[in-house]
C-alpha positions as CSV (number, residue, x, y, z in Angstrom):
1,X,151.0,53.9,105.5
2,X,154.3,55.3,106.9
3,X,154.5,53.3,110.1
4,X,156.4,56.6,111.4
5,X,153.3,58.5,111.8
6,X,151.3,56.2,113.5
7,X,152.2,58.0,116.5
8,X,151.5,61.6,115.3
9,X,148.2,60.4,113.8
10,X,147.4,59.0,117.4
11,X,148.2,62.1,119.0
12,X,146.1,64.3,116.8
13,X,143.2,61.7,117.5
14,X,143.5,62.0,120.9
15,X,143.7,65.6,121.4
16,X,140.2,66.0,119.3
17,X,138.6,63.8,121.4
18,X,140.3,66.2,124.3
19,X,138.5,69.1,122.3
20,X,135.3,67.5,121.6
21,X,135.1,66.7,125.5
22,X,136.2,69.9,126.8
23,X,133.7,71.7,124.4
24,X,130.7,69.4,125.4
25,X,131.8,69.4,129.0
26,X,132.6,72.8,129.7
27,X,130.8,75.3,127.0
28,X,128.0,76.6,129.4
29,X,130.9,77.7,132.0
30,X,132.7,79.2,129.1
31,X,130.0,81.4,128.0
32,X,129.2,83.2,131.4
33,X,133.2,83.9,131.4
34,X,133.3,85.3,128.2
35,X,129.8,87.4,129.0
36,X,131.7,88.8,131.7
37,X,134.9,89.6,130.2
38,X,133.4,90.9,126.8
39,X,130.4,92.2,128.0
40,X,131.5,93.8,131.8
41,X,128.9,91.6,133.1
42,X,129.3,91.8,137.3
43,X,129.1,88.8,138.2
44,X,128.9,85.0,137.1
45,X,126.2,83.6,139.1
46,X,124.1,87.1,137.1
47,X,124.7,85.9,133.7
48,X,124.3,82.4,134.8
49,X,120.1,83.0,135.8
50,X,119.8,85.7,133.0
51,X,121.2,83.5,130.6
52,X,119.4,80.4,131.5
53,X,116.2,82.4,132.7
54,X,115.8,84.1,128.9
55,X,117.4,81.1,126.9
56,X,117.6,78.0,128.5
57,X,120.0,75.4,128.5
58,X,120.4,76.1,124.7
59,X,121.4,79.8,125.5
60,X,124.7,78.3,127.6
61,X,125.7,76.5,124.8
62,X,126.2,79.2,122.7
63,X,128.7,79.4,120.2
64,X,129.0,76.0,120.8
65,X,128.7,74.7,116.6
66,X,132.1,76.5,115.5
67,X,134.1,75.5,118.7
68,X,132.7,71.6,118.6
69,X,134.2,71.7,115.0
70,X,137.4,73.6,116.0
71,X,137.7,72.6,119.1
72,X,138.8,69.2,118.1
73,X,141.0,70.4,115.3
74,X,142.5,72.8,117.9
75,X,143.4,70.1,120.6
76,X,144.6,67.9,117.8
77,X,147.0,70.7,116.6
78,X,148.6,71.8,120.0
79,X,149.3,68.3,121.0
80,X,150.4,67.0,117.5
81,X,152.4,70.0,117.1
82,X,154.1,69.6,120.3
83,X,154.9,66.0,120.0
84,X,155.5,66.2,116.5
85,X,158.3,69.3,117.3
86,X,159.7,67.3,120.2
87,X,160.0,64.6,118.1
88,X,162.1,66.6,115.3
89,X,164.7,68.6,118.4
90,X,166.0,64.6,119.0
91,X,165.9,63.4,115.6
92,X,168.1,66.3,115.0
93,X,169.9,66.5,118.0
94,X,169.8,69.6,119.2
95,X,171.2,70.9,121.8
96,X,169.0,70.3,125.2
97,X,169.5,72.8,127.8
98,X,167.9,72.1,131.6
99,X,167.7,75.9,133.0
100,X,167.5,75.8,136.3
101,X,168.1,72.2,136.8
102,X,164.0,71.5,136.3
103,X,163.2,73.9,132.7
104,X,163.9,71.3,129.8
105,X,164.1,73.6,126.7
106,X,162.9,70.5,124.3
107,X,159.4,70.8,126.5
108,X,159.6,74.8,126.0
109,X,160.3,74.7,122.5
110,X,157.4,72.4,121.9
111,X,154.6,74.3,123.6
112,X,155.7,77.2,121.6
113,X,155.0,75.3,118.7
114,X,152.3,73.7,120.5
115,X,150.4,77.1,121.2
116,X,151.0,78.6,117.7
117,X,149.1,75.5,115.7
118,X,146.3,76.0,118.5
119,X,146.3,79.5,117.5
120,X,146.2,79.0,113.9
121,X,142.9,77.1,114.0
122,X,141.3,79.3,117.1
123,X,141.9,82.5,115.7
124,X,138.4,82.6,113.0
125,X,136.8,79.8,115.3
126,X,137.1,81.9,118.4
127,X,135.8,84.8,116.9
128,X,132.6,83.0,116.0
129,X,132.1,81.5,119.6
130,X,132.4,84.7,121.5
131,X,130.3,87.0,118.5
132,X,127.9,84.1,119.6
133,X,128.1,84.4,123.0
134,X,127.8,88.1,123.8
135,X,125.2,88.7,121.3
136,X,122.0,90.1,122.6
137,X,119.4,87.8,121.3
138,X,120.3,84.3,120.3
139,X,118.5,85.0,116.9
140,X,120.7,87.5,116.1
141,X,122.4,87.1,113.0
142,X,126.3,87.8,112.1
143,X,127.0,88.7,108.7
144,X,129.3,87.4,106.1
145,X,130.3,91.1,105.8
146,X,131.2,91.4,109.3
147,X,133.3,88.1,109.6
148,X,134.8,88.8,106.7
149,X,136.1,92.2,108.2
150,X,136.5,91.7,111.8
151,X,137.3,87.8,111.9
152,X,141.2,88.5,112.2
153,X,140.4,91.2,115.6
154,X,142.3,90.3,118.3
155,X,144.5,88.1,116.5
156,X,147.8,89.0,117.6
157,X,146.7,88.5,121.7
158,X,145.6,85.3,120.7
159,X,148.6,84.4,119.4
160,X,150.3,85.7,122.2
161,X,147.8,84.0,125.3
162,X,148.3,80.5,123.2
163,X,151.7,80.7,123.3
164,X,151.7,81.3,127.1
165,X,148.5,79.3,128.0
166,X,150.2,75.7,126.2
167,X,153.5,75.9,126.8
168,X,153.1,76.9,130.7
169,X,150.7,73.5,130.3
170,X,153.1,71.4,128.9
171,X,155.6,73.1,131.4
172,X,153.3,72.9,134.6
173,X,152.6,68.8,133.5
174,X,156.3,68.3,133.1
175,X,157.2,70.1,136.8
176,X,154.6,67.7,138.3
177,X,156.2,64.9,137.0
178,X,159.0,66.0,138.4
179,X,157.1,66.9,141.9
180,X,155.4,63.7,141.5
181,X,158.9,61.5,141.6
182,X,160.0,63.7,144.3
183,X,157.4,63.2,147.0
184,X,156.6,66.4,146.9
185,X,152.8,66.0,145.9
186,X,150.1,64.0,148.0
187,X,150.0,59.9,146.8
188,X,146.6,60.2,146.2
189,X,146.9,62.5,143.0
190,X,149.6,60.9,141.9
191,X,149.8,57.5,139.5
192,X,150.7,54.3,141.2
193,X,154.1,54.3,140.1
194,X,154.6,58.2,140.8
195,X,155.6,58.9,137.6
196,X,153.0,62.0,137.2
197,X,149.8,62.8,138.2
198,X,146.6,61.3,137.6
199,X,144.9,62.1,134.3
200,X,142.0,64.3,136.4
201,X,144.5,65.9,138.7
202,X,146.9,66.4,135.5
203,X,144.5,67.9,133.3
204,X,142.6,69.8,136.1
205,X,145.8,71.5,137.9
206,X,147.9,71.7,135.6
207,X,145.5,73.6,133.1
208,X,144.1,75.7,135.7
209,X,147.5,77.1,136.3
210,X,148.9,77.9,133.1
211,X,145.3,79.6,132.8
212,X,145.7,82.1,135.6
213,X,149.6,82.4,134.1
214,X,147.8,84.0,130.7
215,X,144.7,85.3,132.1
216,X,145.0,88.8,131.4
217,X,146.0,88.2,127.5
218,X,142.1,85.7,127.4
219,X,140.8,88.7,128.8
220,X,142.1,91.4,126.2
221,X,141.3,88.5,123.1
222,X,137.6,87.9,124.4
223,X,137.5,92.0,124.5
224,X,139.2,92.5,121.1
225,X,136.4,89.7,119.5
226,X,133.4,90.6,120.8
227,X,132.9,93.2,118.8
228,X,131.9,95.4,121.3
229,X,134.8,97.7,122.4
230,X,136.4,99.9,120.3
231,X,137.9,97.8,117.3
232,X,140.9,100.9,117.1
233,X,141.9,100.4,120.4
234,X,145.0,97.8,120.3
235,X,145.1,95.4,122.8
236,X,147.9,97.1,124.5
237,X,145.3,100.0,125.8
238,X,143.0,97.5,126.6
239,X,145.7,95.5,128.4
240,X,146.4,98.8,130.6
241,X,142.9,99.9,130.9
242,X,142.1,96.3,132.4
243,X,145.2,97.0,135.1
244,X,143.8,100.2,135.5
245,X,140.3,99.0,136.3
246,X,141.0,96.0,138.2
247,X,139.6,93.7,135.7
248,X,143.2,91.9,134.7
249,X,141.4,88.8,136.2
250,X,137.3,89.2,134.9
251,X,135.6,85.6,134.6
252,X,138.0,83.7,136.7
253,X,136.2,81.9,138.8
254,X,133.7,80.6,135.9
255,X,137.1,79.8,133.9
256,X,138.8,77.9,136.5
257,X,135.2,75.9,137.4
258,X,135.2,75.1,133.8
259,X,139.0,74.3,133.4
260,X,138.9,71.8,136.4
261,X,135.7,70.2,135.4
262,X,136.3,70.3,131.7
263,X,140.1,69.8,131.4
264,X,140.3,67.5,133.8
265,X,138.0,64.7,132.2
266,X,139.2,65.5,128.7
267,X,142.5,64.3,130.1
268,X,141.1,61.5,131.4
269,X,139.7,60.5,127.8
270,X,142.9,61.8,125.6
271,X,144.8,59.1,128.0
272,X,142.3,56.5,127.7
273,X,142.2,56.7,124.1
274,X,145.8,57.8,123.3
275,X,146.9,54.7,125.5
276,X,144.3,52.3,123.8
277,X,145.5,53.3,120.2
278,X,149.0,52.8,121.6
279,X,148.4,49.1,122.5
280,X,146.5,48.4,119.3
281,X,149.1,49.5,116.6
282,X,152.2,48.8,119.6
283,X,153.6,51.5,119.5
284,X,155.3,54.2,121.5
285,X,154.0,57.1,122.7
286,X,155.4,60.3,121.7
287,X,153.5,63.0,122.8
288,X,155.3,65.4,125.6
289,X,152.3,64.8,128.2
C-alpha cells in the first residue's frame, strides 16, 4: 500500500464513524425538523407526540436505513475531500491568501471541496430519508418509478446549502482555534494546551453555527424533496415565499438540539478514532479539523 494514503484512508474512516454516530445519535431529532419544514408542521414538540404516539420509537427513526448507509460515506467524503484538497494547495504551492488577517483561503478552498463530495453522495440518499420521513403512514411505499423521476429534486440547493454548511464548519473550527489561542473563549471549552476547542464543544458549536449560516437553503432542499410542494416551483420561489412567510428558519430549534447533541459526540469519536489510527500507523494527521 502507498504509505501516502494512509492518512486520507484514516480520514475517510473517521468521518464514517462521524456519520454512523450522528445518524444513530441524532435521527429522531432530524425527523421532527424535516416534518416541520417539509410538511408545515407548527411545532416540534406536535410532531414529536404525534409521531411517537402513532409510531413509536421506530416512527422517529425514519428514513434512518438510506442515511446510516450514506451517512458514513457522506462524512467520509467531506472530510477526505477537504484534507485530501488541502493537502494538494501545498503540494502544489499555491498561493495562500489570509483575508482579513484570520480567513486562510487553503481552509476555504477545502470546504468547497469538502461540501461538494458531501453533496454528491447526499443528493439520492437525502431524497430517500426525507420521502421517508414526511410520508403519511410508515407502510407507505415509494416507487422505483418515482425515485427514478424525482430523486435528482432539489438537487441544485443542496449543492448550494453543502457548500455553505461545510465550509462555514471548517471555517467556524478554524476561527476557534484561533479564539482559542487568543483567550478569547472560556478555559473550560478549550483543550489543555489551547490549541482549539474540545472535541464536544468543537463539534457542537461550531456545527450549530455554520447550520443557522445555511439554514434557509436546508429549508428550501427538505421542501424541494419531500415531494409535497409543487415540483415546478424552483427553489428560488420557494426561497422567497419562505422570506415572505416567515418560515426562512422552520425546524430550528429541533435542528440545533440535534446538531449539539449529535455533532458534538460524533466529534468526540472522529477524534478518538482518527487520533488512535494516527498512533498506530505513526503517522501525521492531515485532515483540516
Amino acid at each position: 500500500m502507498d504509505a501516502s494514503l494512509i492518512p486520507f484512508g484514516i480520514t475517510f474512516l473517521s468521518g464514517a464513524s462521524y456519520g454512523l454516530t450522528t445518524v444513530l445519535i441524532g435521527q429522531p431529532f432530524d425527523t421532527v425538523k424535516t416534518r416541520m419544514q417539509g410538511m408545515s408542521s407548527s411545532s416540534a414538540t406536535k410532531v414529536l407526540f404525534e409521531l411517537y404516539g402513532k409510531e413509536g420509537i421506530k416512527g422517529l427513526y425514519r428514513g434512518g436505513l438510506p442515511l446510516l448507509i450514506g451517512g458514513s460515506v457522506m462524512r467520509s467524503a467531506q472530510f477526505g475531500v477537504s484534507a485530501k484538497t488541502k493537502e494538494l494547495l501545498e503540494a502544489n504551492k499555491v498561493p495562500r491568501y489570509n483575508f482579513f488577517n484570520t480567513l486562510d483561503s487553503y481552509v476555504l478552498l477545502a470546504g468547497i471541496a469538502g461540501g461538494l463530495g458531501r453533496a454528491m453522495v447526499e443528493i439520492p440518499t437525502d431524497f430517500l430519508k426525507i420521502r421517508r420521513q414526511v410520508a403519511r403512514d410508515l407502510k407507505e411505499h415509494i416507487s422505483f418509478h418515482v425515485i427514478r423521476r424525482n430523486f435528482l429534486d432539489g438537487s441544485l440547493v443542496t449543492f448550494s446549502r453543502n457548500t455553505i454548511l461545510f465550509t462555514s464548519f471548517i471555517i467556524y473550527i478554524d476561527l476557534s482555534k484561533q479564539m482559542c489561542s487568543a483567550g478569547l473563549v472560556p478555559s473550560f471549552l478549550c483543550t489543555s494546551d489551547s490549541s482549539g476547542l474540545t472535541p464536544f464543544a468543537k463539534g457542537a458549536i461550531c456545527a450549530n453555527l455554520a447550520w443557522i449560516t445555511c439554514w434557509p437553503f436546508d429549508v428550501v432542499k427538505t421542501q424541494r424533496q419531500s415531494g409535497i410542494y409543487d415540483t415546478n416551483t424552483g427553489s428560488w420561489n420557494l426561497l422567497k415565499e419562505n422570506i415572505k412567510a416567515g418560515n426562512m428558519f422552520r425546524g430550528l430549534l429541533p435542528g440545533l438540539i440535534r446538531s449539539s447533541i449529535a455533532n458534538g459526540t460524533s466529534m468526540v469519536v472522529y477524534e478518538t478514532v482518527h487520533s488512535y489510527l494516527s498512533n498506530y500507523f505513526k503517522v501525521q494527521r492531515k485532515d483540516v479539523l
